[in-house]
MMTF fields as JSON, N, C-alpha, C and O atoms, coordinates in Angstrom:
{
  "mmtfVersion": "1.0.0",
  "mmtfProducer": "UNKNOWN",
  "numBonds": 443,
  "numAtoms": 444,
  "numGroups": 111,
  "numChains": 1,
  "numModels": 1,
  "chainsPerModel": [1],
  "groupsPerChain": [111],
  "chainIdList": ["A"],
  "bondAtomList": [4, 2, 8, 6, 12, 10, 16, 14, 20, 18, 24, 22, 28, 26, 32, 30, 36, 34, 40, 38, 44, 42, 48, 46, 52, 50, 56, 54, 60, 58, 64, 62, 68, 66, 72, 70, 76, 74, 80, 78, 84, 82, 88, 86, 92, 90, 96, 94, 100, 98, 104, 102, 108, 106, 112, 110, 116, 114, 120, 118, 124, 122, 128, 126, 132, 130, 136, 134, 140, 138, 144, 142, 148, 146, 152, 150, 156, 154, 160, 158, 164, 162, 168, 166, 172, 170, 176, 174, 180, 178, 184, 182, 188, 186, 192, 190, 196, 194, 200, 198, 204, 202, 208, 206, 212, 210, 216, 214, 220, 218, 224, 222, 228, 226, 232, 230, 236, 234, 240, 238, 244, 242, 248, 246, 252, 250, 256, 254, 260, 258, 264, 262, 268, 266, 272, 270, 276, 274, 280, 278, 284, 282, 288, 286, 292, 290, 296, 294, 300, 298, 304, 302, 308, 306, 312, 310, 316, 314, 320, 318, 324, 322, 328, 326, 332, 330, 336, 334, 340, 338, 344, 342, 348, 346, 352, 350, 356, 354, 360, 358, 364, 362, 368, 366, 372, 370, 376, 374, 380, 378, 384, 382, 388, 386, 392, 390, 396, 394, 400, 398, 404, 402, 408, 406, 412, 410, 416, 414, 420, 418, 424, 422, 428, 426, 432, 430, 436, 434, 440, 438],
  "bondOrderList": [1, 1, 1, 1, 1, 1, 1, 1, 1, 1, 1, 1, 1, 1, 1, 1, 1, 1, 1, 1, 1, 1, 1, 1, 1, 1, 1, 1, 1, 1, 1, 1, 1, 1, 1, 1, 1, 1, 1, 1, 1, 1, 1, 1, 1, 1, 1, 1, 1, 1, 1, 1, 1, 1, 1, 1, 1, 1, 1, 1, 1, 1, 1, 1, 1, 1, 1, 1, 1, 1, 1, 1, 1, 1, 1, 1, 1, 1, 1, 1, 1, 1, 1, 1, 1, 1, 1, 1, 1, 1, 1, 1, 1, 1, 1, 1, 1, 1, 1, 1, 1, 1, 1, 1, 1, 1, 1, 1, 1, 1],
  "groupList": [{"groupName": "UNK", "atomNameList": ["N", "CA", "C", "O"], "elementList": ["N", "C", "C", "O"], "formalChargeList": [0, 0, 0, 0], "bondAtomList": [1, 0, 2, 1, 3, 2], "bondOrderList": [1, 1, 2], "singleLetterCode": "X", "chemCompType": "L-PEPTIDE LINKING"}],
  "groupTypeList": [0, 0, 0, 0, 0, 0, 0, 0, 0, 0, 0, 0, 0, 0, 0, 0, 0, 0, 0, 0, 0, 0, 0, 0, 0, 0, 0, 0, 0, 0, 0, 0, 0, 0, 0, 0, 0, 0, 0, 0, 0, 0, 0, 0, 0, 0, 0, 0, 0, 0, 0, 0, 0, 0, 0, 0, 0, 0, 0, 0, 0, 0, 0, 0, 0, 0, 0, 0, 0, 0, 0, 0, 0, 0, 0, 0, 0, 0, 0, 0, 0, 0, 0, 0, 0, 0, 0, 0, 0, 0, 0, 0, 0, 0, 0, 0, 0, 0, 0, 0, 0, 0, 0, 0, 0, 0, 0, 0, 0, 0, 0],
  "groupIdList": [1, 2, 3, 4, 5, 6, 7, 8, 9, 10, 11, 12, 13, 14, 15, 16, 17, 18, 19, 20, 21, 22, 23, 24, 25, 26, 27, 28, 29, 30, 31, 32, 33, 34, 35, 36, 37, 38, 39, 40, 41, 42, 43, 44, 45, 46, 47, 48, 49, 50, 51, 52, 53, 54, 55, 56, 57, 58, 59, 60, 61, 62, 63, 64, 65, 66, 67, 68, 69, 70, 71, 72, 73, 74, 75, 76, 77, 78, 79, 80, 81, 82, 83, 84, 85, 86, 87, 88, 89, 90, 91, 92, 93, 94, 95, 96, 97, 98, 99, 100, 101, 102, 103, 104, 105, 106, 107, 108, 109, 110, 111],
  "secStructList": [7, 7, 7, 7, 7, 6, 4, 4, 4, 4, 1, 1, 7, 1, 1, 7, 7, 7, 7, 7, 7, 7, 7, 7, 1, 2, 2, 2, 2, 2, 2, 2, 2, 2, 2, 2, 1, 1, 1, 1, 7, 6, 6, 6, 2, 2, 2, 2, 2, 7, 6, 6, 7, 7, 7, 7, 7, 7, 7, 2, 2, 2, 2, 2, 2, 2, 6, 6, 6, 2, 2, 2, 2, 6, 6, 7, 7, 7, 7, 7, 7, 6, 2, 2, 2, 2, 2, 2, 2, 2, 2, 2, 2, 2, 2, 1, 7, 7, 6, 6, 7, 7, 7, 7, 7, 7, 1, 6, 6, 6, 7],
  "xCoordList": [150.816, 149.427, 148.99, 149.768, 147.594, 147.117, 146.863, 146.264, 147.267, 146.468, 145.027, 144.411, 144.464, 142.795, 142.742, 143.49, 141.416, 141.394, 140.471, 140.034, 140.491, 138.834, 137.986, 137.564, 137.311, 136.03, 135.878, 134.725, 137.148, 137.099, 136.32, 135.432, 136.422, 135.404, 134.264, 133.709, 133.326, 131.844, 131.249, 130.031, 132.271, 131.352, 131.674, 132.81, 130.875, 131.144, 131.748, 132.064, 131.942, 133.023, 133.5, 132.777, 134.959, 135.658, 135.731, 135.866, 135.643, 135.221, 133.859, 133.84, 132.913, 131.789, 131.252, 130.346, 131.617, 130.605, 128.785, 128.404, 128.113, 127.149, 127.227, 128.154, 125.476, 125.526, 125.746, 125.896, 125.769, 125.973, 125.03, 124.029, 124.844, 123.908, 123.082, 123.759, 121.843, 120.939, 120.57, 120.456, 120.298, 119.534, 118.044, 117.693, 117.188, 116.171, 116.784, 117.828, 115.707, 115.977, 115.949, 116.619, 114.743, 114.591, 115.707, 116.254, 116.009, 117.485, 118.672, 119.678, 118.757, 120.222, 119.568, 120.268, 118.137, 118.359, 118.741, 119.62, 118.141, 118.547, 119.817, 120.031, 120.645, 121.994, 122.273, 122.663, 122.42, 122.818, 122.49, 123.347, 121.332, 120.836, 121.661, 122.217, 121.839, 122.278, 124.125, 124.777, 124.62, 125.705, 125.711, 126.824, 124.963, 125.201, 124.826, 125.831, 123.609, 123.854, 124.634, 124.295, 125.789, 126.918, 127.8, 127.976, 128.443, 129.442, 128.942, 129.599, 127.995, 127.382, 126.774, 125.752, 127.43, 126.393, 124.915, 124.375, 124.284, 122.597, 122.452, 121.36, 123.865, 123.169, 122.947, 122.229, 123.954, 124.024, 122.869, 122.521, 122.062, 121.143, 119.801, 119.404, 119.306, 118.52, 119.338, 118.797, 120.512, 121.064, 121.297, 121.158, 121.594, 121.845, 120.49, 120.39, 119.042, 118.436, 116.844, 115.777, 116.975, 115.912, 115.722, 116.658, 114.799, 114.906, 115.39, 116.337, 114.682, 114.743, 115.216, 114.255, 116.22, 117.004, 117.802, 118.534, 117.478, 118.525, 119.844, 120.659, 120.199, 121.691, 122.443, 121.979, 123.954, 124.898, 126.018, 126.597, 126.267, 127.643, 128.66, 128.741, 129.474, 131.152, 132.325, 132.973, 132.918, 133.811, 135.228, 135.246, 136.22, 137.591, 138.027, 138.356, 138.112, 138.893, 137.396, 137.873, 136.225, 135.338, 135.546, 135.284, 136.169, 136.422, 137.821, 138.096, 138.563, 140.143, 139.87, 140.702, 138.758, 138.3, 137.485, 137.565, 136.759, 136.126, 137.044, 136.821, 138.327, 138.996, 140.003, 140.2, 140.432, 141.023, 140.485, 141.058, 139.52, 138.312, 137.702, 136.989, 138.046, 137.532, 138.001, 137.223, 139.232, 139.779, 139.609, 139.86, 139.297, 138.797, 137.336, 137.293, 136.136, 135.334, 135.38, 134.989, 135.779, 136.252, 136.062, 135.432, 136.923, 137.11, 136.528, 136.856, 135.848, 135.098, 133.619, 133.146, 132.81, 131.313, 131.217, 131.944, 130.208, 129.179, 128.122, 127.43, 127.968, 126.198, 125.246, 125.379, 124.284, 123.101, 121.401, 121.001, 120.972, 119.689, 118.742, 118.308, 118.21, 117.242, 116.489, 116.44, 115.819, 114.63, 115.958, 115.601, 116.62, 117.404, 117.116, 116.527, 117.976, 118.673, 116.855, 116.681, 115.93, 114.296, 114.152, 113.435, 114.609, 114.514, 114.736, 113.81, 116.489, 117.077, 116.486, 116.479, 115.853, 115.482, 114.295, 114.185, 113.286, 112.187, 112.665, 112.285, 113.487, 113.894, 114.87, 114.702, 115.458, 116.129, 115.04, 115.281, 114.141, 112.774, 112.28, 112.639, 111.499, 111.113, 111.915, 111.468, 113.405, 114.189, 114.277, 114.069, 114.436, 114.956, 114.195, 114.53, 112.895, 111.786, 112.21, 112.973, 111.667, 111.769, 110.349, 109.395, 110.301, 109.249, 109.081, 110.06, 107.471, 106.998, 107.497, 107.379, 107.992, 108.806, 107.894, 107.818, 107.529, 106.796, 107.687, 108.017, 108.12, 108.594, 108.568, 109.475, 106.801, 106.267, 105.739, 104.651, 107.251, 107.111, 107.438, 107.671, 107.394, 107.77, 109.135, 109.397, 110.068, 111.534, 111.774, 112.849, 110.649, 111.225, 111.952, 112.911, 110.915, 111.57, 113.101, 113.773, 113.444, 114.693, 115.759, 116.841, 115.721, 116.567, 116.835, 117.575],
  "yCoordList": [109.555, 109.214, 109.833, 110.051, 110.119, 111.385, 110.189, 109.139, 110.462, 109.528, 109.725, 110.663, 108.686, 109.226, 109.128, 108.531, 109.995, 110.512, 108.791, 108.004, 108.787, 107.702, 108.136, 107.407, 109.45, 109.559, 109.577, 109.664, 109.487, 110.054, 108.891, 109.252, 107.41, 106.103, 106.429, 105.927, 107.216, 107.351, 108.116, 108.294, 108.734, 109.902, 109.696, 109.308, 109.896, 109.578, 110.367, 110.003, 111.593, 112.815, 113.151, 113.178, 113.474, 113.996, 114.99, 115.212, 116.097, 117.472, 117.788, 118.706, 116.857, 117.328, 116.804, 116.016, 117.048, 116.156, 116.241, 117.22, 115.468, 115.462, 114.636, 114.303, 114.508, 114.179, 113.017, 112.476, 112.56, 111.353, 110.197, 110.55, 109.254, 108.036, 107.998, 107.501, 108.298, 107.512, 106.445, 106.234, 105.582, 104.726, 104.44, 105.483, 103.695, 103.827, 103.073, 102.45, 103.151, 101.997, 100.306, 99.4, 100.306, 98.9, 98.505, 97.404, 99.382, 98.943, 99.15, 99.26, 99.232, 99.099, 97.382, 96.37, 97.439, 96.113, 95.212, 94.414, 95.135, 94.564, 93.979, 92.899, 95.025, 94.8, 94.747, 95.905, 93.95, 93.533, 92.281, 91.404, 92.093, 90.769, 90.127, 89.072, 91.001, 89.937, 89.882, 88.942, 90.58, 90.532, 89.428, 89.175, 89.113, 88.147, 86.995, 86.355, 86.542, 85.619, 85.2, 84.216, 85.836, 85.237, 84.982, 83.786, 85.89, 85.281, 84.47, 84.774, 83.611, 82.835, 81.725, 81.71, 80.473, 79.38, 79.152, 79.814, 78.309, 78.738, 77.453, 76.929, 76.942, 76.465, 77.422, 77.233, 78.684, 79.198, 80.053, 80.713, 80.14, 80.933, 81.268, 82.413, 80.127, 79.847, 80.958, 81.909, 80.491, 81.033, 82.783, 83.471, 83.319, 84.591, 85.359, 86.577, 84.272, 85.646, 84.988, 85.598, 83.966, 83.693, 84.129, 83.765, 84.901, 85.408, 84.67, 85.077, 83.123, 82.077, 80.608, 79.858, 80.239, 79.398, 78.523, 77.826, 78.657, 78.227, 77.861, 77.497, 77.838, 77.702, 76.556, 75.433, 77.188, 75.915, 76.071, 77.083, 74.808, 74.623, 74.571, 73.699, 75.374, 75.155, 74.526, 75.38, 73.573, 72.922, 74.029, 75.0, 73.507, 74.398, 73.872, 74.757, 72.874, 72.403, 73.438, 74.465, 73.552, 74.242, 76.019, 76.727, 76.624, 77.781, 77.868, 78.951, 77.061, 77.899, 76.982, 76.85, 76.366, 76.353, 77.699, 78.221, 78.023, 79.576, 80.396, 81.468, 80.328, 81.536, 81.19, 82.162, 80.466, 79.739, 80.265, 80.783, 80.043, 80.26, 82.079, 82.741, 82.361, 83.805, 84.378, 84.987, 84.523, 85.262, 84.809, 85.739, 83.823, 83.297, 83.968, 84.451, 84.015, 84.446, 85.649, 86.01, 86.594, 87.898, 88.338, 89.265, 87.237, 88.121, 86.936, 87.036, 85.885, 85.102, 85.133, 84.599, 86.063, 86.008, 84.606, 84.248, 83.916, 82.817, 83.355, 84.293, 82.63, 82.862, 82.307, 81.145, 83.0, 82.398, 82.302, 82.521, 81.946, 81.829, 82.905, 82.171, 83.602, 84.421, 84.714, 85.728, 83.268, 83.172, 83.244, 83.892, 82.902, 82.68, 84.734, 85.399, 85.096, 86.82, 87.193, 88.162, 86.597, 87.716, 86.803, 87.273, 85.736, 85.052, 85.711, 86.163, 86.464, 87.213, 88.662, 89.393, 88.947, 90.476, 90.323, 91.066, 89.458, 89.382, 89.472, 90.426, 88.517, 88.303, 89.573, 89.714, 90.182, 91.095, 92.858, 93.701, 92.708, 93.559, 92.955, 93.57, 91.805, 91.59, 92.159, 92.883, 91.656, 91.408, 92.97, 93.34, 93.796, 95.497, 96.267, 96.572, 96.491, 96.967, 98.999, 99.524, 99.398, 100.973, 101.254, 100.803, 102.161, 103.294, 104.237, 104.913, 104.665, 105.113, 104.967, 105.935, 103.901, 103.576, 101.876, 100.936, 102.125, 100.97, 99.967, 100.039, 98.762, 97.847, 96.895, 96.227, 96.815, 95.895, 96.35, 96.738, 96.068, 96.613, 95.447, 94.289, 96.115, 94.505, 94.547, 95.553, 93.751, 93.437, 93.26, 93.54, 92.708, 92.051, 93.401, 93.404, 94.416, 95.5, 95.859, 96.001, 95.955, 96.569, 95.384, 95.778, 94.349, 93.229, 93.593, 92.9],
  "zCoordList": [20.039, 20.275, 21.599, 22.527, 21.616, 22.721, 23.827, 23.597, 24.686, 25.949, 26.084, 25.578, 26.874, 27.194, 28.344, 29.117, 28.606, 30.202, 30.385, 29.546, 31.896, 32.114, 31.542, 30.644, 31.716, 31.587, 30.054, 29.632, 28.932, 27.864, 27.315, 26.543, 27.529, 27.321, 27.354, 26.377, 28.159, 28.37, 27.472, 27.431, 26.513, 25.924, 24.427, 24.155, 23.524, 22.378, 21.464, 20.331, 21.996, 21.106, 22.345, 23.341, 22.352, 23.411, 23.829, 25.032, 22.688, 22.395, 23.585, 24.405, 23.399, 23.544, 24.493, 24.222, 26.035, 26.776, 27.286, 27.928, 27.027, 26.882, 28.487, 29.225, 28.557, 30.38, 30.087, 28.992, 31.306, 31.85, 31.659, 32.282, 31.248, 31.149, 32.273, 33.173, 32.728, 33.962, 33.772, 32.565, 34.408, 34.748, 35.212, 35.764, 35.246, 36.159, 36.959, 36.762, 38.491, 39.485, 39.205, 39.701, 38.066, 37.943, 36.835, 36.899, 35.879, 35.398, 36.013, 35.312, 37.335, 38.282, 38.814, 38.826, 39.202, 39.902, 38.951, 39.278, 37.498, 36.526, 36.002, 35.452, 36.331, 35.904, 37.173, 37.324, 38.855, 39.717, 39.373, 39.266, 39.183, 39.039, 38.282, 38.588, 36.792, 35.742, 36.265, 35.81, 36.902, 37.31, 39.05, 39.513, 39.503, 40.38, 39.31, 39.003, 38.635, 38.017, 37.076, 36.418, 36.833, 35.716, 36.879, 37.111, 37.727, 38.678, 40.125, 41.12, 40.288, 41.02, 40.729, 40.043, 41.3, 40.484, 40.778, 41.664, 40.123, 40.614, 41.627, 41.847, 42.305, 43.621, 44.942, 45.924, 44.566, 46.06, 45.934, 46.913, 44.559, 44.489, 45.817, 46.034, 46.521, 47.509, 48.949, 49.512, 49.164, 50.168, 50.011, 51.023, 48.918, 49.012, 48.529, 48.682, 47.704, 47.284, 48.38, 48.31, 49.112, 50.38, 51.476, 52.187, 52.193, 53.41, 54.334, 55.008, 54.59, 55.672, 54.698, 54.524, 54.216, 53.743, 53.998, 53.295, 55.897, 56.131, 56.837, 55.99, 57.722, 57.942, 56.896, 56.7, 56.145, 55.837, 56.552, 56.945, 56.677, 57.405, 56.626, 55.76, 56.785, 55.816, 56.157, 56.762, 56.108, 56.502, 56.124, 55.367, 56.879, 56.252, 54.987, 54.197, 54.625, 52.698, 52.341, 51.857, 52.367, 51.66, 51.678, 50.706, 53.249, 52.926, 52.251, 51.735, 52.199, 51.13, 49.973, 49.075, 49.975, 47.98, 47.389, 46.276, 48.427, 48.025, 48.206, 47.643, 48.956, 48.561, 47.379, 46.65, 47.154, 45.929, 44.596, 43.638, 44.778, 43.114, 43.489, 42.735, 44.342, 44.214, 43.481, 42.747, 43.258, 42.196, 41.048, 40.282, 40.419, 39.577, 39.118, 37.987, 39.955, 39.853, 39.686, 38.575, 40.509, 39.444, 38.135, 37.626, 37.632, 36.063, 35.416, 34.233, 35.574, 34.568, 35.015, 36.018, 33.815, 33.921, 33.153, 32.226, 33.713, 32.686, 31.982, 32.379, 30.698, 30.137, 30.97, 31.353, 31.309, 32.04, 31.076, 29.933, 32.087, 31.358, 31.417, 32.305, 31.385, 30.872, 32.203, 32.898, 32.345, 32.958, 34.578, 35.563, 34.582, 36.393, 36.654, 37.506, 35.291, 35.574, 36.031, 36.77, 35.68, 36.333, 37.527, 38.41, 37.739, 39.318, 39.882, 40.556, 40.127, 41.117, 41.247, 42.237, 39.631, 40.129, 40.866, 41.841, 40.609, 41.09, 42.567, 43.246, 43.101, 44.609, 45.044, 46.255, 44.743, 44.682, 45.33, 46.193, 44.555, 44.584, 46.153, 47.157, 46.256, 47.244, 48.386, 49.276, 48.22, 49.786, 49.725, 50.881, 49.123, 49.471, 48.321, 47.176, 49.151, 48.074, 48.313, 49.123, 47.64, 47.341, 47.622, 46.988, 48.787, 48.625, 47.94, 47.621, 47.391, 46.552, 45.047, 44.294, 44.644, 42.944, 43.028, 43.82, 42.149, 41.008, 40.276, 39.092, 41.395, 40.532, 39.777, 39.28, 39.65, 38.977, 37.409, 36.981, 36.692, 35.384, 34.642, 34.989, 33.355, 32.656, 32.218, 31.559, 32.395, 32.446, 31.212, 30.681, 30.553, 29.127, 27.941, 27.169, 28.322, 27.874, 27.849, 26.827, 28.865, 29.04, 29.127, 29.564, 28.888, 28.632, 27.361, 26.663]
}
């Protein structure tokens, strides 16, 4: 049996590489978004996607439970809700906006 290269996954004949997949910008924030909301619960949501949220205080049993479950988090995404994954992009847009690119499109599309 032939081994496969990495890149040999991306392309749909091996023979034949064709380019590379782009993206737009608003489908990278998209898929950040939907990738912080499966590995993040939606309490810390306030703290990582709010400008002014805040100070929390972390006790030590609270930092070696977050490092405990980090690896955990890793490799287990959750199902989320719909409406959270356009929370974060919406906030996501705000906190690190792009000059001259139009991010006020409609999301529902490209979901």
């Amino acid at each position: 049996m032939e081994a496969l290269n990495e890149t040999d996954c991306f392309y749909q004949n091996g023979d034949v590489r064709d380019e590379p997949f782009i993206l737009s910008l608003s489908s990278k924030y998209l898929l950040v978004a939907s990738f912080c909301a499966s590995h993040n619960p939606p309490a810390t949501d306030r703290r990582y996607f709010v400008k002014f949220h805040g100070k929390e205080k972390r006790s030590d049993a609270r930092e070696r439970r977050a490092e405990l479950s980090a690896e955990q988090r890793e490799t287990d995404a959750k199902a989320v809700d719909l409406q959270r994954i356009k929370c974060i992009y919406l906030a996501l847009t705000n906190l690190y906006p792009v000059e001259d690119v139009d991010m006020n499109i409609d999301i529902n599309a490209q979901v």
